[in-house]
ZAPA-568120 format. One record per residue (C-alpha): residue number from 1; chain; z, y, x. Coordinates in steps of 0.5 Angstrom, whole numbers. Example, Ala and Ser with C-alpha at 12.3 -4.5 7.8 and 13.67 -1.06 7.14 Angstrom:
BEGIN
- resi; chain; z; y; x
- 1; A; 16; -9; 25
- 2; A; 14; -2; 27
END
This chain:
BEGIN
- resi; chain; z; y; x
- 1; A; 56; -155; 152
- 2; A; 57; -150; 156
- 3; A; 64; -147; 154
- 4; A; 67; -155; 153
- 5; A; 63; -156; 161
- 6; A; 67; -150; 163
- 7; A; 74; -151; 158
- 8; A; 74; -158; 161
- 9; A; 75; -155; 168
- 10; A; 79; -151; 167
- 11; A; 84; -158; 164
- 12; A; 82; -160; 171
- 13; A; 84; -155; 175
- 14; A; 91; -153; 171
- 15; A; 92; -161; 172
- 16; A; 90; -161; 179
- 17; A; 96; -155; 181
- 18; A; 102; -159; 177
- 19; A; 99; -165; 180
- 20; A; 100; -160; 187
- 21; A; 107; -157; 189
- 22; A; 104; -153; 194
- 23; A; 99; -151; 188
- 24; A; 104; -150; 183
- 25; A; 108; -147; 188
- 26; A; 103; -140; 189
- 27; A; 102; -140; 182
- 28; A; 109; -140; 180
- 29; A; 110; -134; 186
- 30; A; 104; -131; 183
- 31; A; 108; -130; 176
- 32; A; 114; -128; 179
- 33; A; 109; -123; 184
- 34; A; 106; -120; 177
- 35; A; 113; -120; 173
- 36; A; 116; -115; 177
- 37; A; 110; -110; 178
- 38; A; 109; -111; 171
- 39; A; 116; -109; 168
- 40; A; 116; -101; 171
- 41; A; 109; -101; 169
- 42; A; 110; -103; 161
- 43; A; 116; -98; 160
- 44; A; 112; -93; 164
- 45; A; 106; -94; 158
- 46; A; 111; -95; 153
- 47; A; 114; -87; 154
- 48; A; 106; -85; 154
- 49; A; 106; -89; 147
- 50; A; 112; -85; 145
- 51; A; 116; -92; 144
- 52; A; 122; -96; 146
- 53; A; 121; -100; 152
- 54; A; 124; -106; 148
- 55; A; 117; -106; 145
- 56; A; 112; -106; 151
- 57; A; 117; -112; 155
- 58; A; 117; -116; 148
- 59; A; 108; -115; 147
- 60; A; 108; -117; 154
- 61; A; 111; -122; 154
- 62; A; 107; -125; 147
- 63; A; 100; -123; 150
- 64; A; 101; -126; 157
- 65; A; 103; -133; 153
- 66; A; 97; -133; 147
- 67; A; 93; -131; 152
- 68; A; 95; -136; 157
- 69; A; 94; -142; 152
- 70; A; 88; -138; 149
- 71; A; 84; -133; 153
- 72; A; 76; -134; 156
- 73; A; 79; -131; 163
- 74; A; 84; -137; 167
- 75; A; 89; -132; 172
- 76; A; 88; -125; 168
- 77; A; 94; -121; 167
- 78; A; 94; -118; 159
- 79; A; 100; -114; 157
- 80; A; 102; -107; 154
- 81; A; 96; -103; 157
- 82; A; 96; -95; 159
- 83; A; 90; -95; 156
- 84; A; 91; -97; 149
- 85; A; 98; -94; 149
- 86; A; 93; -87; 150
- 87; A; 89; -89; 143
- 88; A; 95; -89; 139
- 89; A; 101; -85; 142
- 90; A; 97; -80; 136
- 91; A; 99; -86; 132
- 92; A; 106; -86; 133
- 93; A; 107; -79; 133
- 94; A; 105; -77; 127
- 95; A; 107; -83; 123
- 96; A; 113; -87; 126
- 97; A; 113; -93; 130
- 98; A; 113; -97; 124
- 99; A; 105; -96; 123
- 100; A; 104; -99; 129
- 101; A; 105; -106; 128
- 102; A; 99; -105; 123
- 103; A; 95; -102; 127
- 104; A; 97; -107; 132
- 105; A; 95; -114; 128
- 106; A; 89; -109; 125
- 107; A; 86; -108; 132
- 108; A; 87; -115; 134
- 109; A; 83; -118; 127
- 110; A; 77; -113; 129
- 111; A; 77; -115; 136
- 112; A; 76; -123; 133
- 113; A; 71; -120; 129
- 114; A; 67; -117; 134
- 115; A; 67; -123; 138
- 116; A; 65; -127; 133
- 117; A; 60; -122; 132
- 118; A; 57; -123; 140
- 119; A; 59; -117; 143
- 120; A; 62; -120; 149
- 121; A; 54; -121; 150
- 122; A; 53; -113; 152
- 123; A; 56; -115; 158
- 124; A; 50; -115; 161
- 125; A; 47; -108; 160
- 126; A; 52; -105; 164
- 127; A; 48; -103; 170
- 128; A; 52; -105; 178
- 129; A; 54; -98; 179
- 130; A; 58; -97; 172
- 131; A; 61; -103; 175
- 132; A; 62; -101; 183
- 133; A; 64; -94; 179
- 134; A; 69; -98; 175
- 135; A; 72; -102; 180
- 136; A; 73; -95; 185
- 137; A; 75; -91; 180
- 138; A; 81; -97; 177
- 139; A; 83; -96; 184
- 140; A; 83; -89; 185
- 141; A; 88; -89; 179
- 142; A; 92; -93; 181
- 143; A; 94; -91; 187
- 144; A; 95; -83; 183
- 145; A; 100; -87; 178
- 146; A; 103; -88; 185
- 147; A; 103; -80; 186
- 148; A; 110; -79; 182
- 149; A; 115; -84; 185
- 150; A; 114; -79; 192
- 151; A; 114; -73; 189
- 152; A; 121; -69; 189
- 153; A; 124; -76; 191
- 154; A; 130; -77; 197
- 155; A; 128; -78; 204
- 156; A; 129; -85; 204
- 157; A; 123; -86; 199
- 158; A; 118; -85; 204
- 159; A; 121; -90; 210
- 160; A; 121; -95; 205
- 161; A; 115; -95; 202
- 162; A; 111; -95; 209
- 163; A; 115; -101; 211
- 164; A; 113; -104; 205
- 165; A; 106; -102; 206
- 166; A; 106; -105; 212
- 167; A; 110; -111; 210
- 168; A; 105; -112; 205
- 169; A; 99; -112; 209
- 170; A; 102; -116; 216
- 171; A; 106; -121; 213
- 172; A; 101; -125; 211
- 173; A; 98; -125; 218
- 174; A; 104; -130; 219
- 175; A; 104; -133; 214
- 176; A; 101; -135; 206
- 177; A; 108; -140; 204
- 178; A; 110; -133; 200
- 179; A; 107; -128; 197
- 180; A; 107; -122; 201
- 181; A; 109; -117; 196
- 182; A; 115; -122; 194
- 183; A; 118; -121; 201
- 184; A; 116; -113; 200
- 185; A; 120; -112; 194
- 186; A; 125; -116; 196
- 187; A; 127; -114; 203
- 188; A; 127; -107; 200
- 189; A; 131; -109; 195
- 190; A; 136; -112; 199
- 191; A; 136; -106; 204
- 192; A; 137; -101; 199
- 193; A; 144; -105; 195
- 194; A; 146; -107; 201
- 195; A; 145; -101; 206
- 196; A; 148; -97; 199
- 197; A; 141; -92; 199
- 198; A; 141; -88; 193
- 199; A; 132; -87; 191
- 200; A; 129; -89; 184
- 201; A; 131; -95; 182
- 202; A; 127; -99; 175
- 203; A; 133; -98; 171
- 204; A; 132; -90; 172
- 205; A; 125; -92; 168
- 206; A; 128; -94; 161
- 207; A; 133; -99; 158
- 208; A; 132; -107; 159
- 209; A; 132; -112; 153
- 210; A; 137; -115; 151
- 211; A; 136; -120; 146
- 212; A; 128; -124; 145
- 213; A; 122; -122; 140
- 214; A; 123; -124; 133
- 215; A; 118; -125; 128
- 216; A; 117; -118; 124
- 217; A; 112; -117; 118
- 218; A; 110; -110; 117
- 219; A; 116; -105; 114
- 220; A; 110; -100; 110
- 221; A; 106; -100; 105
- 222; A; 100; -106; 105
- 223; A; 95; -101; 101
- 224; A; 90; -97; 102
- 225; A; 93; -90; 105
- 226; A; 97; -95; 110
- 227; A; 89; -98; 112
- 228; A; 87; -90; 111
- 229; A; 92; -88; 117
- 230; A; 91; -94; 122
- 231; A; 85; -96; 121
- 232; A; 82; -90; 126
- 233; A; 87; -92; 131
- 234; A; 85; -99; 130
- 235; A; 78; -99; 132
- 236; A; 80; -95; 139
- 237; A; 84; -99; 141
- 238; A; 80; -106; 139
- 239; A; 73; -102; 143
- 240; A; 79; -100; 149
- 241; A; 82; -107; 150
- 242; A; 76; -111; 149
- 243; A; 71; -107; 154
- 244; A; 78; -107; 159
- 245; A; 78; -113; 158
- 246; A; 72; -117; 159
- 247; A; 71; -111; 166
- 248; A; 77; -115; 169
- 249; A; 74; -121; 167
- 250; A; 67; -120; 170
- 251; A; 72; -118; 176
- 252; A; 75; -123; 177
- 253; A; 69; -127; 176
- 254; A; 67; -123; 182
- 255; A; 73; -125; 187
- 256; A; 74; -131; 185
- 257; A; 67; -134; 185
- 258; A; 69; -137; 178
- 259; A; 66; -137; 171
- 260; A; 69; -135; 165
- 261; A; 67; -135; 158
- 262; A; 67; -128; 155
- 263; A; 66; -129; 148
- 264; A; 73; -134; 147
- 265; A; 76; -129; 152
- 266; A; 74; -124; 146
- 267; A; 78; -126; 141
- 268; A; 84; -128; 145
- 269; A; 84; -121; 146
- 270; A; 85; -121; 138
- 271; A; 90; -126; 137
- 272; A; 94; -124; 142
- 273; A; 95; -117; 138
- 274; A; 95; -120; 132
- 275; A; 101; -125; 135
- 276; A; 104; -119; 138
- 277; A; 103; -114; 132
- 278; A; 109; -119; 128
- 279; A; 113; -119; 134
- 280; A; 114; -112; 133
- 281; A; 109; -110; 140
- 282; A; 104; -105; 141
- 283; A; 97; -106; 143
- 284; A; 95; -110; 150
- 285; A; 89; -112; 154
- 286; A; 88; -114; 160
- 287; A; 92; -110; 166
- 288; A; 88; -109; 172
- 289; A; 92; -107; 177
- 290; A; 97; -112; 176
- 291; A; 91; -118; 176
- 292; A; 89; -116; 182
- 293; A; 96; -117; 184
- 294; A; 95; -124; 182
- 295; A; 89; -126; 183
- 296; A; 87; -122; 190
- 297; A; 95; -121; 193
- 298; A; 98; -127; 191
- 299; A; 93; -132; 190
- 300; A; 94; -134; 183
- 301; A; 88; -138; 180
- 302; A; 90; -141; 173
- 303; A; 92; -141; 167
- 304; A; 99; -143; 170
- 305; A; 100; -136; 173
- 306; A; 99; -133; 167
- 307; A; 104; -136; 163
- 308; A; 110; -135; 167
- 309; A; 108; -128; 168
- 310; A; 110; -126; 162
- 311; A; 116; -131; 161
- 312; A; 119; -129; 168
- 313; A; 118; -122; 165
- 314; A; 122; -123; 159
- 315; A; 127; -127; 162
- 316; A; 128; -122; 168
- 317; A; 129; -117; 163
- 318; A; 134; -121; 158
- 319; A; 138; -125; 164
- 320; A; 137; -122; 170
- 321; A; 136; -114; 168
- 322; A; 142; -111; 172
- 323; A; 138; -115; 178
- 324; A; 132; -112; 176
- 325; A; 135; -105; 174
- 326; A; 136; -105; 183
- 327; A; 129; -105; 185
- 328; A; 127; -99; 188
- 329; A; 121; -96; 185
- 330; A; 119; -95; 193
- 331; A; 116; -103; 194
- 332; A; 113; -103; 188
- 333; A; 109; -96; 190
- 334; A; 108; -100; 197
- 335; A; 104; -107; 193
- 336; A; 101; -102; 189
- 337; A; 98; -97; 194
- 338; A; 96; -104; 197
- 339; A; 92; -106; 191
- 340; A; 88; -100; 191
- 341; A; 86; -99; 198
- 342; A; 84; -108; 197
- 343; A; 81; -106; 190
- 344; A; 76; -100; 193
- 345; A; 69; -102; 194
- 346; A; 69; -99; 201
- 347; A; 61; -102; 202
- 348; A; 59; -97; 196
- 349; A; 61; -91; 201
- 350; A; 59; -92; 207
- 351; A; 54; -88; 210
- 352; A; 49; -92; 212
- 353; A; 49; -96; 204
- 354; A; 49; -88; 201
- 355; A; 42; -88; 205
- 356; A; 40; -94; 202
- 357; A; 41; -92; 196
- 358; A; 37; -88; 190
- 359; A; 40; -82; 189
- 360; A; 40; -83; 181
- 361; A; 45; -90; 183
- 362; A; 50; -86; 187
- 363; A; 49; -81; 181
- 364; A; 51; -86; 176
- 365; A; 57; -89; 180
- 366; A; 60; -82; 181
- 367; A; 60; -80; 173
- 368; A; 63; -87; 173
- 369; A; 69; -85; 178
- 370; A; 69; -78; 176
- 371; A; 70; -78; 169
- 372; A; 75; -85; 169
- 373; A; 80; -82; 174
- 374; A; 79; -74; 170
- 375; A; 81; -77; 162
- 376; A; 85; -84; 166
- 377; A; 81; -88; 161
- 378; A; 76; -93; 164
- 379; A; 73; -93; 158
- 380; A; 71; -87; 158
- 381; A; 69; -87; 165
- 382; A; 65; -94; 164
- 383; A; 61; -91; 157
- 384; A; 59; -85; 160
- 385; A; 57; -88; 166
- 386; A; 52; -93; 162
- 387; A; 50; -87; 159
- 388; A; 47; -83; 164
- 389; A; 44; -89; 167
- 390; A; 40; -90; 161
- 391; A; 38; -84; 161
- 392; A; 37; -84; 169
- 393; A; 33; -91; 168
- 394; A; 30; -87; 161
- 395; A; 27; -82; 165
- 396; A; 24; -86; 171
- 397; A; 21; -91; 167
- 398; A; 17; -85; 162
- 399; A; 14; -82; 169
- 400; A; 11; -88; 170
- 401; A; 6; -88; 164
- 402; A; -2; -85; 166
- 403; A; -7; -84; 162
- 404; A; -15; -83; 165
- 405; A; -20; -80; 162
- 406; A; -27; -82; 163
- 407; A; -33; -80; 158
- 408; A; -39; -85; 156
- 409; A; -45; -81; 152
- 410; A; -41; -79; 146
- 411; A; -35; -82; 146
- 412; A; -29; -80; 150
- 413; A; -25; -86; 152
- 414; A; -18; -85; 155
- 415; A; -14; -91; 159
- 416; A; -7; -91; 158
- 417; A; -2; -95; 163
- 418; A; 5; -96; 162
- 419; A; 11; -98; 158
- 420; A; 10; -94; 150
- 421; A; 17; -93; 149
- 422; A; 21; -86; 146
- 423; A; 22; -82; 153
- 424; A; 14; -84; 155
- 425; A; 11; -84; 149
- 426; A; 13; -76; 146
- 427; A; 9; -72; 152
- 428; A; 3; -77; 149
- 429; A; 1; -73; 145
- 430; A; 0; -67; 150
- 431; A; -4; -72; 154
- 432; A; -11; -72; 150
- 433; A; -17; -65; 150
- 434; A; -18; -65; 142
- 435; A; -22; -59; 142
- 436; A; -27; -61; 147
- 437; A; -27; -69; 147
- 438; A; -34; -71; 144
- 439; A; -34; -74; 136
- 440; A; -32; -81; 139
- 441; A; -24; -82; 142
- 442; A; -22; -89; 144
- 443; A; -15; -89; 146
- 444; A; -15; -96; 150
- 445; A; -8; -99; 151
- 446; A; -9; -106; 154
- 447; A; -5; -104; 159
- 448; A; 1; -101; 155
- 449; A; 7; -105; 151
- 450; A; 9; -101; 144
- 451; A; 16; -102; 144
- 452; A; 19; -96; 138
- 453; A; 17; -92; 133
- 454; A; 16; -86; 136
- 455; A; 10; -89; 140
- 456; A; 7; -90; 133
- 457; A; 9; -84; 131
- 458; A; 6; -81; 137
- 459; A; -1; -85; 136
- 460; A; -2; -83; 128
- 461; A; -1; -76; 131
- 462; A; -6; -77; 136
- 463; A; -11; -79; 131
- 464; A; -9; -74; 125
- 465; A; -10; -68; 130
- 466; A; -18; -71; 133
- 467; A; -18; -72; 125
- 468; A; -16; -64; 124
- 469; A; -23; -63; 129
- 470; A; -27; -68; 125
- 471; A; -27; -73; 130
- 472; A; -26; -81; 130
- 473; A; -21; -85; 133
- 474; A; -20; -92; 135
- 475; A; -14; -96; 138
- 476; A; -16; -101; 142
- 477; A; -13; -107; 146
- 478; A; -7; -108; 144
- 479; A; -3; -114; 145
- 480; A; -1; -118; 138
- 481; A; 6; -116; 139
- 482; A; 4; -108; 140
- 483; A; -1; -109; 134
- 484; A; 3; -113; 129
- 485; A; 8; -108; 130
- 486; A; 4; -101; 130
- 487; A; -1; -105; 124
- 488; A; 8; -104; 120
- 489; A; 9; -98; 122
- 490; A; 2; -94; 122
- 491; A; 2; -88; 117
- 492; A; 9; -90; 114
- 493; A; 13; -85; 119
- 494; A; 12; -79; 115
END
């Protein structure tokens, strides 16, 4: 009910903006915003990969239209990533171009795999400050993929890029009838043919496309060495794109006040590379950069944006890329300085919130910021922040867990309150006096939950020790789950 009620608004939503020249228009303007960032931005990922431009431009193009009928999350960007142009630069390296394509469709089949397995549903075990790390170090990166268009570049570069910064940030103090970085880029453009000032332009980033995407099936081998070599590489990128992916959603979520669906988003995902793959591109997910780009910058909030991202992408690059070709690489460094700056989490730093906050928190958004910036992988940043706040929380909780011994005659009772898990439950063992208790021990857990093994485990060690002494032990108190639990387990751990 809940993904029909949310499809149906979203039927609404993009009726009501074709119904509304004023609406279409932002969205329109939006694409184009997108579509202009979005060309340097893929040729530079496909040189990591170590393949043709051509390849990166034809996958944006797939991924933004199949994702755009098909994706869980209305105005986010999906195209050829850095991300996953990382996990199978390897690929390509060793094997040729040609095992691309397979690995491509294969990451996309997994990806619909796991959505149908829920995996979108993990979402709500990663903790605010993974999330708060997330967002800052996506914005630090951004703006350090920034640093090589001002180095070793003429003068020129750096006037231009403080005007459009400027441009970017006051412009819309005037006006919102035109997308800020819109008038950005194309002031600049015009300033830099017109005034014949020679800096960086997109056409120094690689050669544009000439001609649309075909069909293509795999050129090598459907056999089990050719799933040997690709399979790897596959389930990288299906894991990076999918968390990239559903990052941004729940981002984009965030800004917009808007709901997505996830799961559907998840195997859009995967039908997007899979389209893509027979199409002769490499792997994509979403682009963060240039969502916010769409969404924060340029006011895009449907499906509409979307779409013609990718297609004003593909049509600028195939009839208009001697055009294109002239825009100095300065105003799209200035949008995206811009975006960084509006991306950051400034709150997460001040002073006063650093106080506030618990020192392991702040400690979890540091891993997280730290390690995505070090390996420019936001996968990486994100797994290992969940990590350490699982450890963190792990380590908290564990000190929770008292004990209290009282003796009554010959019985020696001990009261045990907390949660009984891994972390609490194997330093139980040191908790008891075996040597000196008298000849009956209860161990009351009324106030404890069992939750693993380990506290089973525990628990018969516990009484295989008062055992060694020639004592008795009863357990009791248990709540019906711990017992039923225990009562499985109990002397089938050795």
């Amino acid at each position: 009910m809940a993904t029909a009620a949310l499809t149906s608004l979203e039927r609404q939503s993009v009726w009501r903006t074709l119904k509304s020249a004023r609406l279409l228009k932002t969205e329109l303007l939006a694409g184009l915003v997108v579509s202009l960032a979005l060309i340097p931005e893929v040729i530079a990922f496909t040189v990591i990969a170590g393949v043709d431009p051509r390849i990166g431009i034809f996958a944006s193009f797939t991924m933004s239209v199949v994702i755009a009928f098909t994706g869980g999350r209305p105005a986010m960007i999906t195209a050829a990533a850095g991300a996953v142009a990382l996990v199978v630069a390897p690929l390509v390296r060793t094997h040729g171009v040609e095992y691309l394509f397979p690995a491509v469709i294969l990451a996309g089949i997994i990806q619909i795999l796991l959505a149908a397995l829920g995996v979108a549903k993990l979402l709500r075990f990663i903790p605010r400050q993974v999330m708060i790390g997330f967002v800052n170090g996506l914005a630090i990166s951004i703006f350090l993929a920034q640093m090589p268009e001002l180095v070793d570049v003429p003068w020129a570069v750096y006037p231009l890029v403080a005007v459009g910064i400027a441009i970017v940030y006051l412009f819309p103090k005037l006006t919102n009838a035109v997308p800020a970085p819109l008038i950005a880029i194309a002031m600049l453009t015009a300033v830099t043919v017109f005034a014949k000032i020679t800096v960086p332009t997109v056409g120094d980033q690689g050669e544009l496309p000439e001609s649309l995407p075909v069909f293509t099936l795999p050129t090598v081998p459907i056999d089990m060495e050719t799933l040997r070599i690709i399979a790897p590489f596959a389930v990288a990128v299906a894991f990076v794109g999918l968390l990239e992916s559903l990052l941004t959603a729940k981002l984009v979520d965030d800004i917009t006040d808007t709901p997505s669906n996830k799961t559907r988003e998840s195997w859009a995902q995967g039908a997007a590379n899979v389209v893509t793959g027979f199409f002769g591109g490499i792997c994509g997910c979403a682009m963060i950069g240039q969502t916010m780009i769409g969404v924060k910058v340029s006011g895009g909030r449907t499906r509409i944006s979307t779409l013609f991202a990718g297609v004003f992408m593909l049509v600028l690059a195939v009839a208009f890329g001697d055009v294109v070709a002239q825009i100095p690489m300065a105003a799209l460094v200035a949008v995206m300085v811009v975006v960084s700056a509006a991306t950051f989490n400034w709150h997460s730093i001040r002073p006063s919130t650093l106080r506030m906050m618990p020192k392991s928190e702040t400690f979890v958004m540091l891993v997280t910021v730290v390690l995505t910036v070090a390996t420019s992988n936001l996968a990486i940043g994100v797994g290992a922040g969940i990590l350490t706040a699982m450890v963190l929380f792990a380590n908290r909780v564990a000190h929770f867990v008292t004990v209290d011994r009282r003796v009554d005659g010959d019985t020696a009772i001990y009261k045990v309150t907390g949660e009984l898990f891994f972390a609490s439950s194997n330093d139980l063992y040191t908790q008891f006096d075996y040597a000196q208790d008298p000849q009956n021990v209860v161990i009351d857990l009324g106030a404890s939950h069992v939750w693993d093994a380990s506290t089973v485990a525990a628990l018969d060690s516990v009484a295989a020790k008062y055992a060694g002494y020639g004592k008795s032990v009863e357990v009791r108190g248990l709540n019906e789950p711990s017992a039923r639990f225990r009562d499985r387990l109990s002397g089938n751990l050795d």
